[in-house]
C-alpha positions in Angstrom: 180.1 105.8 0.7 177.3 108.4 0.8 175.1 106.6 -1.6 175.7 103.4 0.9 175.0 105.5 3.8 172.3 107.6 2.6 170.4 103.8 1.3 170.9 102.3 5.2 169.5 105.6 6.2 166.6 105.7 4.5 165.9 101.4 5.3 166.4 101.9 8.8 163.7 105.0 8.7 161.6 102.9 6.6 161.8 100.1 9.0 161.4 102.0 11.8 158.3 103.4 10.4 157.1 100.2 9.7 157.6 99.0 13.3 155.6 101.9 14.5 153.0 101.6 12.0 152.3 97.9 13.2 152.8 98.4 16.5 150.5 101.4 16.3 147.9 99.0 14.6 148.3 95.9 16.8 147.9 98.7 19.9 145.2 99.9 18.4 144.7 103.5 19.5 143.9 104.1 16.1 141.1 102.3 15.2 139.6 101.6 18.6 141.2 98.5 20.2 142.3 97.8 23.4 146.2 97.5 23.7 147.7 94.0 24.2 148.3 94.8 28.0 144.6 96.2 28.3 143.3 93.1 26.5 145.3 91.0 29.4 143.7 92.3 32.0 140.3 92.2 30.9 140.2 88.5 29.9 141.8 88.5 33.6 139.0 90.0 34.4 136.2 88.0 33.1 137.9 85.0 34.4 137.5 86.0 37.8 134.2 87.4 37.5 133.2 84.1 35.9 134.6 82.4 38.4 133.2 84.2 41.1 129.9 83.9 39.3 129.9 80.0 38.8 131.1 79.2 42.4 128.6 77.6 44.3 130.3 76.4 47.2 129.4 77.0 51.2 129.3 80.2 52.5 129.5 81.5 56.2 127.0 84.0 56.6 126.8 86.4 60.2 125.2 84.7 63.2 124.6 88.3 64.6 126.1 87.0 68.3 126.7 90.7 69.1 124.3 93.2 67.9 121.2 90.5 68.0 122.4 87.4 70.3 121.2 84.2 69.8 118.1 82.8 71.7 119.0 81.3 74.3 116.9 78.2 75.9 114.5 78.8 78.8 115.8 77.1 82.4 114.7 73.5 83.2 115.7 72.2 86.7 116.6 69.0 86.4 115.4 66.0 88.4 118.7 65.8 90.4 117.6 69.3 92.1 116.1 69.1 95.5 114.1 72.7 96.8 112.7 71.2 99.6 116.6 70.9 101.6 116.8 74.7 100.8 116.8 77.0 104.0 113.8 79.2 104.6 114.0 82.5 103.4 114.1 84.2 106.6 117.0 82.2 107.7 119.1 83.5 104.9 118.1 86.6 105.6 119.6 86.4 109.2 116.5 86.1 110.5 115.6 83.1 112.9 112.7 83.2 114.6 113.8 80.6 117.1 116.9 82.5 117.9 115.4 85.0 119.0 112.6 83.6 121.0 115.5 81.4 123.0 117.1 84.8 122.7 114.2 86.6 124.8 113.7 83.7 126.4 116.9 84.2 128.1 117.0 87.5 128.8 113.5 87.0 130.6 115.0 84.3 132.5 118.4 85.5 133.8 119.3 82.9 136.4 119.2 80.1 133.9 122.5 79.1 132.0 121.8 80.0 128.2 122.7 77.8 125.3 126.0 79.0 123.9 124.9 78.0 120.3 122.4 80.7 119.7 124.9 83.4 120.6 126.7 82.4 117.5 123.8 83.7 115.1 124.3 88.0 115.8 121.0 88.7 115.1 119.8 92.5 115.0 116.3 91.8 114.1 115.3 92.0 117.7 117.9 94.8 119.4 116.3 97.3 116.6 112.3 96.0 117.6 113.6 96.6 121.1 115.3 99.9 120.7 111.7 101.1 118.6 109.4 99.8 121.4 111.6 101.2 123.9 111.3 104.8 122.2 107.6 104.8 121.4 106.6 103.6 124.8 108.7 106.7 125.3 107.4 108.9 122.9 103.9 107.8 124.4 104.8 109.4 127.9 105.5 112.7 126.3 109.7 111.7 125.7 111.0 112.3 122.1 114.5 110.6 122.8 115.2 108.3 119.8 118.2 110.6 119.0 119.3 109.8 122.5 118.6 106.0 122.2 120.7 105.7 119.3 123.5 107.6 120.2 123.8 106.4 123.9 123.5 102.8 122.5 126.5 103.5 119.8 128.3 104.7 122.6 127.4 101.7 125.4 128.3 99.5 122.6 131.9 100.9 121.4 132.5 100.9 124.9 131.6 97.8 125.8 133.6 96.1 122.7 136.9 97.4 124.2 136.3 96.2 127.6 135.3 92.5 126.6 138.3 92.1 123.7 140.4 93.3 127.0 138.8 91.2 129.0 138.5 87.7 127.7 140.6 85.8 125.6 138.8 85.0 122.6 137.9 88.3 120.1 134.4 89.5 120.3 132.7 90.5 117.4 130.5 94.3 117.1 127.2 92.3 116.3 127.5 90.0 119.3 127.5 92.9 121.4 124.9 95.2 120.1 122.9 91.5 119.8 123.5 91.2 123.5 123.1 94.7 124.5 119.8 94.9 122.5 117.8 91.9 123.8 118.2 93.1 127.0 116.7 96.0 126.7 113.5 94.1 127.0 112.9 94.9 130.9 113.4 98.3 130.5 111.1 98.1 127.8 108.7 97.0 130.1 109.6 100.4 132.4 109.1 102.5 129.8 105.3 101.6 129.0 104.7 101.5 133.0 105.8 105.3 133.0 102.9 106.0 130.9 100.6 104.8 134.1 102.9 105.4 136.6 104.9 107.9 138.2 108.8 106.7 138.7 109.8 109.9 140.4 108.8 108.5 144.0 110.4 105.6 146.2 108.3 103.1 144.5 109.3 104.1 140.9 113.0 104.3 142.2 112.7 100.9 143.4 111.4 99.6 140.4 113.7 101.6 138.3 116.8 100.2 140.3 115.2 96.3 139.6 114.8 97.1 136.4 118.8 97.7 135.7 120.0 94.9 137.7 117.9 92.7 135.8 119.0 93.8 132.3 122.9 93.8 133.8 122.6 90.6 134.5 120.8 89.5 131.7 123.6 91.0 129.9 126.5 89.5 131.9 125.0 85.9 131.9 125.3 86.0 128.3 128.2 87.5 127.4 129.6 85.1 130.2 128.7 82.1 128.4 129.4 83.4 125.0 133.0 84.2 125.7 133.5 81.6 128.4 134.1 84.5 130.7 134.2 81.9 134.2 134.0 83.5 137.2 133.9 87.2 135.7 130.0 88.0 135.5 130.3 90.7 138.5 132.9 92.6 136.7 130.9 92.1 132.9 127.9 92.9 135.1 129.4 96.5 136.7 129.9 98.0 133.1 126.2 97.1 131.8 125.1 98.3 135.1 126.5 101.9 134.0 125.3 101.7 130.3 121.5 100.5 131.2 121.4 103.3 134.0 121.4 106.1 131.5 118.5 104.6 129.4 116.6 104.6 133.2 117.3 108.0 133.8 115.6 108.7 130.1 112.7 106.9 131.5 112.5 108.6 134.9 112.9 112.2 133.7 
């Protein structure tokens, strides 16, 4: 039984060594070859990098749409495009010339009924030439009162805008009475560049001075009359313009 034993001892050692031995030789370490998995993966290899080498086919490359955008094509108008029904500039500006001359034309005129249409357009082109002509002319006579034009005319207006939205029955809009207020200023425009000639301080220069109010106040009325449809109410629309164009008189006077 030993002998048996001792003879299946020594063929299972010897086969065992034997399976190492090749296995050892087929792997290579020995004698400088690759092992069988090592040899897998670098045919794999090659494969793929002869695949990728051989293929030809269409390739996307980077437009560059974000950090260099395209070129874009210049603007052509096309024939269907009219410039000629455009508006003028100055009308899309807010500035129309024959607004405000109908405008002035009105206030210089106060006993004829304005056109309701142009106090739709609340144009402050003319109120501001008004309000700088009425403080040179000032400044001319020795009178440094723009602070007091400015601020008396913010005031007039704000209170002006809560009387008329009491008043009538349609809303009125900020610009339609600083528009209104402004353009008649005009007459006592004209006061302020006679005081440069004349003295107002007397009987005459009162006179003058108390025409020159009833004529803006009713220049002022008449509009905001027909703007609002006001019927029947210019005396009381007149009373309050009365009081705002009297303290731009008593800048002129004194």
């Amino acid at each position: 039984m030993s002998g048996s034993f001792n003879q299946e001892d020594g063929f299972l050692q010897t086969t065992y060594e034997d399976q190492q031995t090749s296995g050892y030789d087929m792997g290579g370490g020995q004698f400088g070859h690759e092992p069988q998995f090592g040899q897998f993966d670098y045919a794999q290899q090659q494969t793929y990098t002869s695949q990728q080498t051989t293929y030809t086919g269409p390739q996307q490359s980077y437009p560059g749409s974000i950090l260099s955008p395209e070129m874009q094509q210049p603007y052509q108008p096309s024939s269907t495009e009219n410039f000629e029904d455009e508006p003028p500039l100055m009308e899309e500006l807010g500035i129309n010339f024959d607004h405000i001359i109908q405008k002035t034309l009105a206030v210089l005129n106060p006993l004829k009924h304005p056109d309701t249409t142009i106090m739709q357009d609340t144009d402050l082109a003319g109120p501001l030439v008004f309000c700088l002509a009425f403080g040179g002319a000032l400044m001319l006579s020795g009178k440094l009162h723009f602070g007091y034009i400015y601020g008396l005319g913010v005031l007039g207006c704000l209170a002006m805008y809560c009387l008329l939205n009491l008043m009538s029955l349609t809303s009125v809009s900020v610009g339609c009475i600083i528009s209104v207020l402004g353009y008649c200023l005009l007459p006592m425009v004209f006061l302020s560049f006679s005081s440069i000639v004349l003295s107002l301080q007397g009987l005459a220069g009162i006179i003058i001075t108390c025409l020159t109010v009833l004529w803006c106040s009713t220049s002022a009325s008449n509009l905001f009359v027909s703007a609002l449809a006001m019927d029947q109410q210019q005396l009381l629309v007149a009373y309050p313009c009365a009081l705002v164009y009297a303290v731009f008189a008593l800048l002129t006077v004194f």
